[in-house]
Biopython code that builds the backbone (N, CA, C, O; Angstrom):
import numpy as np
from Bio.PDB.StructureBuilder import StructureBuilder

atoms = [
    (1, "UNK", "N", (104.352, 130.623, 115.878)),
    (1, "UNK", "CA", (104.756, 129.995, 114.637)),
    (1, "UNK", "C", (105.760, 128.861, 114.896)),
    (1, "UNK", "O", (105.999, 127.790, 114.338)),
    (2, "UNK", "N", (106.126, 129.344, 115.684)),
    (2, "UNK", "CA", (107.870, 128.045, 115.995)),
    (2, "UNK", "C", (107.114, 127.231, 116.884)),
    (2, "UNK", "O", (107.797, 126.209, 116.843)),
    (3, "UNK", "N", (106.070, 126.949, 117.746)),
    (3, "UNK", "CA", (105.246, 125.998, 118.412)),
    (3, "UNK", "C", (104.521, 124.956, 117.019)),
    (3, "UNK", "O", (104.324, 123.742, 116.964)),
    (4, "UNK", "N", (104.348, 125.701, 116.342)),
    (4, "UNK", "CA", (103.222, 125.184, 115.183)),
    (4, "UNK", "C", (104.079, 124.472, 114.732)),
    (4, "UNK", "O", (103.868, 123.259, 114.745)),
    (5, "UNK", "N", (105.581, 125.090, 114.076)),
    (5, "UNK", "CA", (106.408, 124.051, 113.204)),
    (5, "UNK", "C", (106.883, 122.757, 114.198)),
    (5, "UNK", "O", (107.011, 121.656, 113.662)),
    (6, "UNK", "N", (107.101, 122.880, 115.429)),
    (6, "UNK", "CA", (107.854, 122.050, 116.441)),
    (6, "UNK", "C", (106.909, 120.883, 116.400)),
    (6, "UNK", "O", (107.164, 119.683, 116.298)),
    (7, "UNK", "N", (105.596, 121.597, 116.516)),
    (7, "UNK", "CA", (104.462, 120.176, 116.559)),
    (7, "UNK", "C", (104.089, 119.480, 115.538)),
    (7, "UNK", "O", (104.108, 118.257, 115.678)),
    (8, "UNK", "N", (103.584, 120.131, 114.048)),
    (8, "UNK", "CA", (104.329, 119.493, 113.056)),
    (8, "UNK", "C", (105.406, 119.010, 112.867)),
    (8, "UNK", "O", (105.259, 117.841, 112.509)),
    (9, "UNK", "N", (105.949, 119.161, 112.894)),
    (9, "UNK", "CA", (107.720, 118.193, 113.099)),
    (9, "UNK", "C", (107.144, 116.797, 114.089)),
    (9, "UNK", "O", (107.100, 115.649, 113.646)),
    (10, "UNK", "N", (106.757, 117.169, 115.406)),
    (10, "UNK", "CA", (106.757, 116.191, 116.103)),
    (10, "UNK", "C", (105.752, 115.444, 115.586)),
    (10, "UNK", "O", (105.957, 114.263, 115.866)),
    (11, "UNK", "N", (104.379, 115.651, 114.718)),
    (11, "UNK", "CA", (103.329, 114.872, 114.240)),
    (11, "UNK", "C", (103.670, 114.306, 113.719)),
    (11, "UNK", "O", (103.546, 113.146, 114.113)),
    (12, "UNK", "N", (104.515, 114.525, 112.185)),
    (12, "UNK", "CA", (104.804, 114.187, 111.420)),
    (12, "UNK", "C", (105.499, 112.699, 111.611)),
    (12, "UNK", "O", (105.120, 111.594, 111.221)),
    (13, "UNK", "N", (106.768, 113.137, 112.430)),
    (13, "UNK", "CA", (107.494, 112.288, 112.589)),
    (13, "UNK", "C", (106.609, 110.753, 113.591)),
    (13, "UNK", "O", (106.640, 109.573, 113.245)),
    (14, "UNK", "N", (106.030, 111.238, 114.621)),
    (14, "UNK", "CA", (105.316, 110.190, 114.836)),
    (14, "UNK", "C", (104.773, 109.441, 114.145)),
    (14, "UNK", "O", (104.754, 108.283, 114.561)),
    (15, "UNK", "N", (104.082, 109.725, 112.785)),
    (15, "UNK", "CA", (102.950, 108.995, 111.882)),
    (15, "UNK", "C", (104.414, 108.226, 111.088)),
    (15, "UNK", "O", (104.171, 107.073, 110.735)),
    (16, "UNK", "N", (105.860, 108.708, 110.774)),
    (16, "UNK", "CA", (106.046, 108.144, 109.924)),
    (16, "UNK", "C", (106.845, 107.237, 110.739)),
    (16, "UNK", "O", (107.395, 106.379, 110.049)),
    (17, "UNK", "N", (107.076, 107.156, 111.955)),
    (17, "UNK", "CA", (108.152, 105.927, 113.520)),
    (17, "UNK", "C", (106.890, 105.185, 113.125)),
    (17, "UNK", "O", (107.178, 104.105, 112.607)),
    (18, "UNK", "N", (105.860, 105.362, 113.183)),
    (18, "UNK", "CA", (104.479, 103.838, 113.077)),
    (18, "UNK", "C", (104.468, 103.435, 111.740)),
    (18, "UNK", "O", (104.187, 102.266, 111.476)),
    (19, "UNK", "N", (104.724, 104.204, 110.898)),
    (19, "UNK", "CA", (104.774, 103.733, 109.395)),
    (19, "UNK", "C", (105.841, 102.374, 109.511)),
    (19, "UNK", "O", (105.695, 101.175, 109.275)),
    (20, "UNK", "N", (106.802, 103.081, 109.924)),
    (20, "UNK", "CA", (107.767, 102.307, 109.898)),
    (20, "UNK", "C", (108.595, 101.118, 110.617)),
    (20, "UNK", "O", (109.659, 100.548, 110.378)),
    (21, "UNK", "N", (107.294, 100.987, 111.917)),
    (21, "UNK", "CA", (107.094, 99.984, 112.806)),
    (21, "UNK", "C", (106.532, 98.848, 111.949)),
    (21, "UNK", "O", (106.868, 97.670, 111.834)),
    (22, "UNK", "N", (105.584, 99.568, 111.394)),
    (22, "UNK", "CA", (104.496, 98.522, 111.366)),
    (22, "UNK", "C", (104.633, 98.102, 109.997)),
    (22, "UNK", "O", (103.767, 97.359, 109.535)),
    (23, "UNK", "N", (105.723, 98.520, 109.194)),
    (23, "UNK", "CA", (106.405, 97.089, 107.827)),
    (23, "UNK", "C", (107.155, 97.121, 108.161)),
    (23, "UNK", "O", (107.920, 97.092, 107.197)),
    (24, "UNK", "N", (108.222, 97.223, 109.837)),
    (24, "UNK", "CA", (109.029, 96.074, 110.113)),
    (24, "UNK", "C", (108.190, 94.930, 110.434)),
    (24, "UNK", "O", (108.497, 93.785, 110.102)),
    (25, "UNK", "N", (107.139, 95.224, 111.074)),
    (25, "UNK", "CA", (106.340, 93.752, 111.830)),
    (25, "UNK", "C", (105.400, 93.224, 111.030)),
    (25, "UNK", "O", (104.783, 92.326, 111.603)),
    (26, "UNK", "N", (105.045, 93.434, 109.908)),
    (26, "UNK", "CA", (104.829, 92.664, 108.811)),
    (26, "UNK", "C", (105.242, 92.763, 107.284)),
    (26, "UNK", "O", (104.417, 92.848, 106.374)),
    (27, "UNK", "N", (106.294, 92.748, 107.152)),
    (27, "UNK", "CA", (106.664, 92.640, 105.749)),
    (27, "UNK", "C", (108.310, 92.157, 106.152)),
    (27, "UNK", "O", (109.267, 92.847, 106.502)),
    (28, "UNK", "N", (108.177, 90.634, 105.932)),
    (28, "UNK", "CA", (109.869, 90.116, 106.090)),
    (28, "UNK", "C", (110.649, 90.932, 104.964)),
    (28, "UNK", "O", (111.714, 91.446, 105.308)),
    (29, "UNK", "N", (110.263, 91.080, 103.791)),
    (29, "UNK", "CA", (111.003, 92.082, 102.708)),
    (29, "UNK", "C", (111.665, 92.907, 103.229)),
    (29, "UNK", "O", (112.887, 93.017, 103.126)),
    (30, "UNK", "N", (110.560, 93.928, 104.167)),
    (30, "UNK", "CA", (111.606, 94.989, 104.540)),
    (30, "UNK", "C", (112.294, 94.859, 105.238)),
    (30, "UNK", "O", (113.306, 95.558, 105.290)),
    (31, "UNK", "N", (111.941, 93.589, 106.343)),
    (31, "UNK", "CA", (113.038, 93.220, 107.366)),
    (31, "UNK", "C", (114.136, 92.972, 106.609)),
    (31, "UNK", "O", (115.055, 93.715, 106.953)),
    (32, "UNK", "N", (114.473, 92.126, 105.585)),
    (32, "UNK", "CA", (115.754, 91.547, 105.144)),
    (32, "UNK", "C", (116.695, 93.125, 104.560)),
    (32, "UNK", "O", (117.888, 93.392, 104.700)),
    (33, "UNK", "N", (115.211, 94.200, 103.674)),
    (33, "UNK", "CA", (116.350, 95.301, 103.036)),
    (33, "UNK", "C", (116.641, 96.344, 104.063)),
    (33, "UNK", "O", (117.324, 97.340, 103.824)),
    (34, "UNK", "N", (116.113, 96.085, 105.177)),
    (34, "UNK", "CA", (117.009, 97.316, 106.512)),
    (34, "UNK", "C", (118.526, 96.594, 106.674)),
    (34, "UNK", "O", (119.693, 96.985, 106.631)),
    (35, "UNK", "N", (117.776, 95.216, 106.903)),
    (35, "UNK", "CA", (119.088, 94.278, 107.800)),
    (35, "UNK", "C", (120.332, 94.725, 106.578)),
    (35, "UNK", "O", (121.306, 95.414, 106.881)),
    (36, "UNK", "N", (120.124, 94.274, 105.392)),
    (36, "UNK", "CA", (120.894, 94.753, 104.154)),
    (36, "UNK", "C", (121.426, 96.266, 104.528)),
    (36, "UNK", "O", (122.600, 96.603, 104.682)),
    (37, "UNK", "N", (120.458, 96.941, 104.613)),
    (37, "UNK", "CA", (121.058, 98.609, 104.545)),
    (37, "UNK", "C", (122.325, 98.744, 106.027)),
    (37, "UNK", "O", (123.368, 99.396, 105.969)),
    (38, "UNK", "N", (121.897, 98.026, 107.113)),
    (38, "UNK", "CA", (122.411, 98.289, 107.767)),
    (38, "UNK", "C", (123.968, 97.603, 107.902)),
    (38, "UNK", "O", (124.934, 98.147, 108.435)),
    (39, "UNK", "N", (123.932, 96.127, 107.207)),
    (39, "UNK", "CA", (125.227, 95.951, 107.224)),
    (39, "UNK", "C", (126.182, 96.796, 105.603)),
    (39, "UNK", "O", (127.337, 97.200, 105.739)),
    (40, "UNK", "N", (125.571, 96.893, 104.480)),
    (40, "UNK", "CA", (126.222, 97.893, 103.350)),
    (40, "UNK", "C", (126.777, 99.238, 103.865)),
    (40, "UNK", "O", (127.760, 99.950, 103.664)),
    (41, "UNK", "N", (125.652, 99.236, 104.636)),
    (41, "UNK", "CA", (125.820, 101.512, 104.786)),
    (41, "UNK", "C", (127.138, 101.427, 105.294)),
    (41, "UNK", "O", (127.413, 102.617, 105.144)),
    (42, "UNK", "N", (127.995, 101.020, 105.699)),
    (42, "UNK", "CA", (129.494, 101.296, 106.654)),
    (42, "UNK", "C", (130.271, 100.635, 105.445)),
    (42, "UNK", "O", (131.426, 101.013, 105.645)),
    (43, "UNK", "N", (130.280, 99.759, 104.158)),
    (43, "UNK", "CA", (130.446, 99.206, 103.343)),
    (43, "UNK", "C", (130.730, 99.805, 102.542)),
    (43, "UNK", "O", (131.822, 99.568, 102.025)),
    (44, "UNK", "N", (129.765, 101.067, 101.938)),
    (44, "UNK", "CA", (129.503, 102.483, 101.333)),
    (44, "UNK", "C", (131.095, 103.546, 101.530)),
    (44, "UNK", "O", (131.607, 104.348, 100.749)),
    (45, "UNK", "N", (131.403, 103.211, 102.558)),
    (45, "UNK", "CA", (132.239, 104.006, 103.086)),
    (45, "UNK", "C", (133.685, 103.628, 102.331)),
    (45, "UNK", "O", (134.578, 104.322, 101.845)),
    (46, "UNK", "N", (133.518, 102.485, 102.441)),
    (46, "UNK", "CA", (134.993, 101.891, 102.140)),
    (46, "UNK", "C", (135.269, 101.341, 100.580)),
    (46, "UNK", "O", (136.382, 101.169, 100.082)),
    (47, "UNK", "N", (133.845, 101.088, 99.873)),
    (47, "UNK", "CA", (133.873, 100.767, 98.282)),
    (47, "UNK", "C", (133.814, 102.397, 97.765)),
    (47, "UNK", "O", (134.490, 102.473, 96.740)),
    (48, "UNK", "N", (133.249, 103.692, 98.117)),
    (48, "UNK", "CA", (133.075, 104.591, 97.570)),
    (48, "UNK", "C", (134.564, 104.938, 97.641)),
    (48, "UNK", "O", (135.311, 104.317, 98.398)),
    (49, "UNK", "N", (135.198, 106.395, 96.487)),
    (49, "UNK", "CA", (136.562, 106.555, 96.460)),
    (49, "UNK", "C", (136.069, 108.281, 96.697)),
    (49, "UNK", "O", (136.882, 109.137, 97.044)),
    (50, "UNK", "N", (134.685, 108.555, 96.451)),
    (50, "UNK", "CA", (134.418, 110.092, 96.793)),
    (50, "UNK", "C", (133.015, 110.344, 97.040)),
    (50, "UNK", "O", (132.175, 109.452, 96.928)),
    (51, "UNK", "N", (132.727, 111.568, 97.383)),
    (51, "UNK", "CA", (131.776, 112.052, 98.565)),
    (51, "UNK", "C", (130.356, 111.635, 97.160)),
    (51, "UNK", "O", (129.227, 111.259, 97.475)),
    (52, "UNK", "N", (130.591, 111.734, 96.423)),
    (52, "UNK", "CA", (129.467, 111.301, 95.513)),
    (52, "UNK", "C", (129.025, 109.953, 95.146)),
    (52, "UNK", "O", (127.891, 109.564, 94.866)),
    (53, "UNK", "N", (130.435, 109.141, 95.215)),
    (53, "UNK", "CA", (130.105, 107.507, 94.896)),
    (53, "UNK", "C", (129.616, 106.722, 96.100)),
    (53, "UNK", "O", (129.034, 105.656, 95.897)),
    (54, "UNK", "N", (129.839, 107.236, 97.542)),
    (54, "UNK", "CA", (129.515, 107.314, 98.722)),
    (54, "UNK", "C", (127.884, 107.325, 98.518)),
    (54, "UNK", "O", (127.190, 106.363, 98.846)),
    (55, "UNK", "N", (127.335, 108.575, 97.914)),
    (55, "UNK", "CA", (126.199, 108.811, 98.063)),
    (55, "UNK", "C", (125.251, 108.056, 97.574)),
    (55, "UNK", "O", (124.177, 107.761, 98.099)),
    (56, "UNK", "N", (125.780, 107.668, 96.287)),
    (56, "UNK", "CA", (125.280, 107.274, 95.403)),
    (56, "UNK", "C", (125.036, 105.872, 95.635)),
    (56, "UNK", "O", (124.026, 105.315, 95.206)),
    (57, "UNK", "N", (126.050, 105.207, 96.390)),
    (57, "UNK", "CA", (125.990, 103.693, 97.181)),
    (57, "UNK", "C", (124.786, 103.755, 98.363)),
    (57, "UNK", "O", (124.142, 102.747, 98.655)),
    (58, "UNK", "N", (124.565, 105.050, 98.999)),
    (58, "UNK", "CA", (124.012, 104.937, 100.094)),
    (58, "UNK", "C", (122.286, 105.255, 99.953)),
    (58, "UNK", "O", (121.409, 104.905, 100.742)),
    (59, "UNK", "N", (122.125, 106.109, 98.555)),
    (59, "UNK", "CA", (120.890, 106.122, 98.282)),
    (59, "UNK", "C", (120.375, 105.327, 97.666)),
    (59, "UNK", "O", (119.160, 105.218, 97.502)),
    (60, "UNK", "N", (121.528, 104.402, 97.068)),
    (60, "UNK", "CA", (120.354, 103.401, 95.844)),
    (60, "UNK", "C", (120.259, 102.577, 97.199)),
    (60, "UNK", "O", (119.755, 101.561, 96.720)),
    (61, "UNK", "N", (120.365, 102.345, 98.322)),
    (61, "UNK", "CA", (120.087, 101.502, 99.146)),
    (61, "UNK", "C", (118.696, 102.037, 99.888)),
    (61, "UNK", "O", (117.728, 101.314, 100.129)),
    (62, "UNK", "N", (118.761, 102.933, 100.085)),
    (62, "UNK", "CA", (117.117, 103.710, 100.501)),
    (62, "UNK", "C", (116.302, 104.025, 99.438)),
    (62, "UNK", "O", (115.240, 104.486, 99.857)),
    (63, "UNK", "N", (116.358, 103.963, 98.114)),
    (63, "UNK", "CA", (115.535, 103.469, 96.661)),
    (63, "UNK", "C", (115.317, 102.873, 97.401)),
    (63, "UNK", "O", (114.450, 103.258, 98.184)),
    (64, "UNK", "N", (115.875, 101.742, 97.590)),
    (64, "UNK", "CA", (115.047, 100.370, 97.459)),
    (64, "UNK", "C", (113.894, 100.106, 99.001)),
    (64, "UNK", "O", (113.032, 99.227, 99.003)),
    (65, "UNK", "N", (114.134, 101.057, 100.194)),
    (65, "UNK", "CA", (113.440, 100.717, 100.713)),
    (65, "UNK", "C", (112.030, 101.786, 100.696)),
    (65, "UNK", "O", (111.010, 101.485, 101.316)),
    (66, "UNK", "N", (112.119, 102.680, 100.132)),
    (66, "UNK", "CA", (111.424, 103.680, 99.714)),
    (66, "UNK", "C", (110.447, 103.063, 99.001)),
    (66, "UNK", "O", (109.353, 103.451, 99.409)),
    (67, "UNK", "N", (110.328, 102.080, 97.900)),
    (67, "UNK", "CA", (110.147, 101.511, 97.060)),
    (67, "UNK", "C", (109.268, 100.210, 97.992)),
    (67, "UNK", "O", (108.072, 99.937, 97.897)),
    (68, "UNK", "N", (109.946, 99.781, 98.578)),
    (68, "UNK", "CA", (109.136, 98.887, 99.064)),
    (68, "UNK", "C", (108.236, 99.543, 100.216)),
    (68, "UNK", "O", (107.082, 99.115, 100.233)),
    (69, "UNK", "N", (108.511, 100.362, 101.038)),
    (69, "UNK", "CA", (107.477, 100.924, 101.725)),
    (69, "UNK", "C", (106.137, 101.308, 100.770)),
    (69, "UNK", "O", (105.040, 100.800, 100.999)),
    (70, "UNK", "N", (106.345, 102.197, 99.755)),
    (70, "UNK", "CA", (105.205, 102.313, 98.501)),
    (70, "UNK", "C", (104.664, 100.543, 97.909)),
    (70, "UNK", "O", (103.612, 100.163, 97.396)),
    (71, "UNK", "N", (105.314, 100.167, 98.098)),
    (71, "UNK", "CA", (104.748, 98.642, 96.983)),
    (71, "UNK", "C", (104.100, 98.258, 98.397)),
    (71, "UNK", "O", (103.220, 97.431, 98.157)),
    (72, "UNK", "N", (104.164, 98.495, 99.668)),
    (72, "UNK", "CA", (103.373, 97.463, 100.696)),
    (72, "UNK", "C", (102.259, 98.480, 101.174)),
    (72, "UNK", "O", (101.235, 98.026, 101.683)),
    (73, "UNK", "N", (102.442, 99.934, 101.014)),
    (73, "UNK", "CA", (101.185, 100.618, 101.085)),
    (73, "UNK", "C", (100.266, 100.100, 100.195)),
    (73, "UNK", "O", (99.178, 99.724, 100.632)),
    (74, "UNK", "N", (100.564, 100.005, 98.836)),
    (74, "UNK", "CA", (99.537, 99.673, 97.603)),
    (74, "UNK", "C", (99.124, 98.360, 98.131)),
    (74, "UNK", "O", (97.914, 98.139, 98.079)),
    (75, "UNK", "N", (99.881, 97.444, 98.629)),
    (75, "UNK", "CA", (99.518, 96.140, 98.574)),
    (75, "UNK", "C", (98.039, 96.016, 99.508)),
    (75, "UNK", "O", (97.006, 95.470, 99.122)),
    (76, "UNK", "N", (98.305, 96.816, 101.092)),
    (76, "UNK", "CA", (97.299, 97.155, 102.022)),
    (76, "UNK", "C", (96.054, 97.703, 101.549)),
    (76, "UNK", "O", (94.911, 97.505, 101.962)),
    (77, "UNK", "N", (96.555, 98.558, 100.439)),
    (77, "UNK", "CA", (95.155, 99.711, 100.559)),
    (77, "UNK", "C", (94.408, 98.435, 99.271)),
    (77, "UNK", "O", (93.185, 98.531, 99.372)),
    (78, "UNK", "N", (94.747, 97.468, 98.293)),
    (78, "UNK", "CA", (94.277, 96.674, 97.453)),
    (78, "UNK", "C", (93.662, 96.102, 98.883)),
    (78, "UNK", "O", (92.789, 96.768, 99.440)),
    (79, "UNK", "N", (94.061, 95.030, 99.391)),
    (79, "UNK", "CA", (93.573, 94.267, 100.567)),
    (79, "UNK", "C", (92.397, 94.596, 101.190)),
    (79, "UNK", "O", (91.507, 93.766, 101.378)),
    (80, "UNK", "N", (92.312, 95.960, 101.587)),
    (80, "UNK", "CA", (91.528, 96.829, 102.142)),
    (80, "UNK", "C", (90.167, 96.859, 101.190)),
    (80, "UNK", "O", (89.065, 96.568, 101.657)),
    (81, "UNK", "N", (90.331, 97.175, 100.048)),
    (81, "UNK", "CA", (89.665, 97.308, 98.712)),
    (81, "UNK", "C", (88.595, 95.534, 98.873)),
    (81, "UNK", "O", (87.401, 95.308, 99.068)),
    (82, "UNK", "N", (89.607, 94.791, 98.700)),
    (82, "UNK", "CA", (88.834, 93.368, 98.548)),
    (82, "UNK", "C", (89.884, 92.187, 98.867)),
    (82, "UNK", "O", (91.032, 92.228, 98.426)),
    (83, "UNK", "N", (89.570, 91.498, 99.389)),
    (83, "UNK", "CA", (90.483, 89.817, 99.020)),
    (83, "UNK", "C", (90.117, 89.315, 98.235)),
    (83, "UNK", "O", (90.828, 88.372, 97.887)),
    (84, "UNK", "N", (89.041, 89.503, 97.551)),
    (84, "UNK", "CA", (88.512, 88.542, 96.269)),
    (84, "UNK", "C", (89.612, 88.720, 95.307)),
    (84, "UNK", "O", (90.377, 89.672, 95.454)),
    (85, "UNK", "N", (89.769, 87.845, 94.283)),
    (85, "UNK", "CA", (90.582, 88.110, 93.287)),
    (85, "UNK", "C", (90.002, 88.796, 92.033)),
    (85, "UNK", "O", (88.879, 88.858, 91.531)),
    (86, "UNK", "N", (91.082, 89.230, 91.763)),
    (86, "UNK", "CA", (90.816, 90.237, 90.480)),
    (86, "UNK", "C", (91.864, 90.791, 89.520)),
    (86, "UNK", "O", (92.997, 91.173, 89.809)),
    (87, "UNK", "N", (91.531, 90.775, 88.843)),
    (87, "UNK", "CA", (92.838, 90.670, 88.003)),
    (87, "UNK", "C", (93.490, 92.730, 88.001)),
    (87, "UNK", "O", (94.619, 93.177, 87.801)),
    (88, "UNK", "N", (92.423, 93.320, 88.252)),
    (88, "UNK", "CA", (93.035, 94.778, 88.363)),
    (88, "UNK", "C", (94.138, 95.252, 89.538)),
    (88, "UNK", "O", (95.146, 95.955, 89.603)),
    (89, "UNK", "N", (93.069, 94.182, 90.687)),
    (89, "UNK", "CA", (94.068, 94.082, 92.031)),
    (89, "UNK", "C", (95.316, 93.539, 92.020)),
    (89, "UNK", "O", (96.165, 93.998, 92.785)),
    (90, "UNK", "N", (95.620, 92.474, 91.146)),
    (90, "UNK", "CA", (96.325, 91.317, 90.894)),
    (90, "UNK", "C", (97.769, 92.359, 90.030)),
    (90, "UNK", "O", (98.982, 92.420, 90.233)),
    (91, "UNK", "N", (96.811, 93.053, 89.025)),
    (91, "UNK", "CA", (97.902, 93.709, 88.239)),
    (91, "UNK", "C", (98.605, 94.828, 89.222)),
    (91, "UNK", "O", (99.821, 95.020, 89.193)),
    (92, "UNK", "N", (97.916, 95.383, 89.899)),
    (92, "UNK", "CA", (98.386, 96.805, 90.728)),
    (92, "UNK", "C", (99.401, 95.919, 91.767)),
    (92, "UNK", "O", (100.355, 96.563, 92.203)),
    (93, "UNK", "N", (99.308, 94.785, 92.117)),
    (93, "UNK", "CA", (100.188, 94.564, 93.428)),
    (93, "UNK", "C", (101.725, 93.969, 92.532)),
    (93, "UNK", "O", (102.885, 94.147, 92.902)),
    (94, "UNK", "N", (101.167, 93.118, 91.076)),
    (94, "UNK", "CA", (102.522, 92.951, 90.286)),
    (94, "UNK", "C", (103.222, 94.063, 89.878)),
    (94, "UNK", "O", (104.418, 94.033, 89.591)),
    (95, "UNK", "N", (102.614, 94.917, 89.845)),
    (95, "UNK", "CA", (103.717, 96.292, 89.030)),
    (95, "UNK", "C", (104.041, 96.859, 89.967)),
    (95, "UNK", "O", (104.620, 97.919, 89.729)),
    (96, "UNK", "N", (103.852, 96.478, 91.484)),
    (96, "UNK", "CA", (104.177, 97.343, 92.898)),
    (96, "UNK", "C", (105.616, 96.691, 93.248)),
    (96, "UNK", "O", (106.688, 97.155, 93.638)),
    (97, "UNK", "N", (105.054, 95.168, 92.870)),
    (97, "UNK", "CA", (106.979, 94.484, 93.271)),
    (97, "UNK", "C", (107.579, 93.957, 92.158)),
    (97, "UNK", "O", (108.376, 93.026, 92.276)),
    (98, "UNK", "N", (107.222, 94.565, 90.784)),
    (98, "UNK", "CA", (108.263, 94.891, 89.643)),
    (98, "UNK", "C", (108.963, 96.343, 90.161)),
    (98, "UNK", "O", (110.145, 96.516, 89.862)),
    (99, "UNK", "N", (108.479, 97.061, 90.688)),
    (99, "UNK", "CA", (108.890, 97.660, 90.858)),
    (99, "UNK", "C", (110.002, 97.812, 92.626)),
    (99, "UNK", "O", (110.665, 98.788, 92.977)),
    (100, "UNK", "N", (109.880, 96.920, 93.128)),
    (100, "UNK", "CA", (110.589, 96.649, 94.118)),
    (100, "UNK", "C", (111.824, 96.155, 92.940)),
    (100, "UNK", "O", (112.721, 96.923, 92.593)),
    (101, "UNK", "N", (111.698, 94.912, 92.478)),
    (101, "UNK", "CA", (112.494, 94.285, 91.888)),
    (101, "UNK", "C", (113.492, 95.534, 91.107)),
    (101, "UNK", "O", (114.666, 95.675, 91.451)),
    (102, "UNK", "N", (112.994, 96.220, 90.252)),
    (102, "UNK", "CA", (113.897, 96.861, 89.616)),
    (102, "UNK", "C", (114.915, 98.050, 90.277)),
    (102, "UNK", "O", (115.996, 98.513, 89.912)),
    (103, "UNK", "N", (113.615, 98.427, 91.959)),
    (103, "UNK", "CA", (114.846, 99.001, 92.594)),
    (103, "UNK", "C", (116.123, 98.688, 93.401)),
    (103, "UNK", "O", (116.978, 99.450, 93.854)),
    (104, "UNK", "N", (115.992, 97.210, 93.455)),
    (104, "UNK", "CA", (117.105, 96.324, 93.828)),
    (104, "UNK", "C", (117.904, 95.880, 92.277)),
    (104, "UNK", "O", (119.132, 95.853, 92.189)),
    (105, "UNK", "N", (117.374, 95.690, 91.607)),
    (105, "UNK", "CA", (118.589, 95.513, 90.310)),
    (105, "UNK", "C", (119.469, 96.916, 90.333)),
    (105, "UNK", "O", (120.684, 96.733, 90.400)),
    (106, "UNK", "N", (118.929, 98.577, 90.278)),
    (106, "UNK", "CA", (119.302, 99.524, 90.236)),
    (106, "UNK", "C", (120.133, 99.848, 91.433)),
    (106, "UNK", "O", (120.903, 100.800, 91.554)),
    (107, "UNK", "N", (119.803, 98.713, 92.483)),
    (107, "UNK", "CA", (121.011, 98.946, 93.572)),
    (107, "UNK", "C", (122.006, 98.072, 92.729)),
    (107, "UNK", "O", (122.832, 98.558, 91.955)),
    (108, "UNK", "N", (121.870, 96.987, 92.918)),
    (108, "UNK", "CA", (123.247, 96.286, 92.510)),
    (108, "UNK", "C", (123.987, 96.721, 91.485)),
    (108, "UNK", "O", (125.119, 96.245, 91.558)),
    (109, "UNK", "N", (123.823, 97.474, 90.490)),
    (109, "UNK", "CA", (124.213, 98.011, 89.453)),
    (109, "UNK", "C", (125.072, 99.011, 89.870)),
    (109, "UNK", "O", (126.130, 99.170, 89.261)),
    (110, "UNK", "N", (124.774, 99.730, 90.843)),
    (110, "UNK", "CA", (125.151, 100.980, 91.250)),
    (110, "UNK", "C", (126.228, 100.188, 91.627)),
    (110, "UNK", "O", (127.251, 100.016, 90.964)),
    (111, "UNK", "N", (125.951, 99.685, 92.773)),
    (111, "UNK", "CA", (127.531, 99.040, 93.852)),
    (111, "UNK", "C", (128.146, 98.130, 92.848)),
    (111, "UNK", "O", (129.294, 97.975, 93.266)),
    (112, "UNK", "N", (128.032, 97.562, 91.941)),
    (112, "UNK", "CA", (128.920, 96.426, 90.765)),
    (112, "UNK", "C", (129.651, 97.580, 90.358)),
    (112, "UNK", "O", (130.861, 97.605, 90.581)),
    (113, "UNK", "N", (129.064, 98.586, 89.765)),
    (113, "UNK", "CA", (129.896, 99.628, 88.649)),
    (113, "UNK", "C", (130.429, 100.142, 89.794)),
    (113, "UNK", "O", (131.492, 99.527, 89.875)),
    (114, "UNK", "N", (130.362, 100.974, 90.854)),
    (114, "UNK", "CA", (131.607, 101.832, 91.324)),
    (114, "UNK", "C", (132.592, 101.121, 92.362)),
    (114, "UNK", "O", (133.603, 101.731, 92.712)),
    (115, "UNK", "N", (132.264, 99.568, 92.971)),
    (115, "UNK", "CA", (133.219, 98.702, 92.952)),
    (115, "UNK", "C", (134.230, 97.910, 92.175)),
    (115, "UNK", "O", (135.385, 97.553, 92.409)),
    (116, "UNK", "N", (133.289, 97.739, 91.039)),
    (116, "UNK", "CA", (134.559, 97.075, 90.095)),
    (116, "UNK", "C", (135.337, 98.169, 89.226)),
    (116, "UNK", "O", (136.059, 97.779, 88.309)),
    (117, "UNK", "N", (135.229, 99.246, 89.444)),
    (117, "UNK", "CA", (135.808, 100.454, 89.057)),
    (117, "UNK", "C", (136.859, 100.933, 89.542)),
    (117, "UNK", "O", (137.866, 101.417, 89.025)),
    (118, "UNK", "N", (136.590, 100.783, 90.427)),
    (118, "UNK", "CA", (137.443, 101.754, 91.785)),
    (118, "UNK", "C", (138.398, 99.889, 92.530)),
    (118, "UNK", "O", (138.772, 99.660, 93.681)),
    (119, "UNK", "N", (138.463, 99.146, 91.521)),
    (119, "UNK", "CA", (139.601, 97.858, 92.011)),
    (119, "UNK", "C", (140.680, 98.318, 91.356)),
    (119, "UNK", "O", (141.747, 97.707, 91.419)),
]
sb = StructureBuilder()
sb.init_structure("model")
sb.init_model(0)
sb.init_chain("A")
sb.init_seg("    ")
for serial, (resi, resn, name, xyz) in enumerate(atoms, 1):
    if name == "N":
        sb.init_residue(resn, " ", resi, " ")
    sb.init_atom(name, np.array(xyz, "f"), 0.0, 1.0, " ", f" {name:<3s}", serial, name[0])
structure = sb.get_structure()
């Protein structure tokens, strides 16, 4: 049983290190919201005043890349579907990065309110 979970664990994690290779090496988006996560996350530390506003700084920052990993799956598996245009395809890839968009407004919101709070 503990072989079975170890290798699951190790499967798992492999499929999601390539997931996550492969929209660093094509999707500049996500390149810019790691580069982002990575200079905020130590940022988090010093605007938060407790173990919750901390958190709360540090997850709306992985929203947003969560969010875009989902909006560039949809975008692939449309692609995959057709390059022709179409307005169903067209609509599914706009409501994929409205929805990027709104999880970056829902970051900044987060870090505006418990920074200008905590001045």
């Amino acid at each position: 049983m503990k072989n079975l979970i170890t290798r699951r664990i190790l499967k798992t994690s492999k499929y999601s290190l390539q997931g996550l290779l492969s929209a660093w090496k094509s999707e500049e988006a996500f390149r810019i919201e790691v580069i982002l996560l990575l200079v905020l996350l130590p940022a988090a530390f010093f605007i938060g005043k407790s173990a919750v506003e901390i958190c709360l700084l540090i997850m709306s920052l992985f929203i947003v890349l969560i969010v875009e990993l989902l909006n560039t799956g949809l975008e692939k598996a449309i692609d995959r579907i057709s390059m022709d245009i179409n307005h169903i395809s067209g609509f599914v890839k706009d409501v994929g990065s409205a929805a990027v968009a709104i999880s970056l407004i829902q970051a900044l919101v987060v870090w505006a309110v418990i920074y200008f709070t905590n001045r």
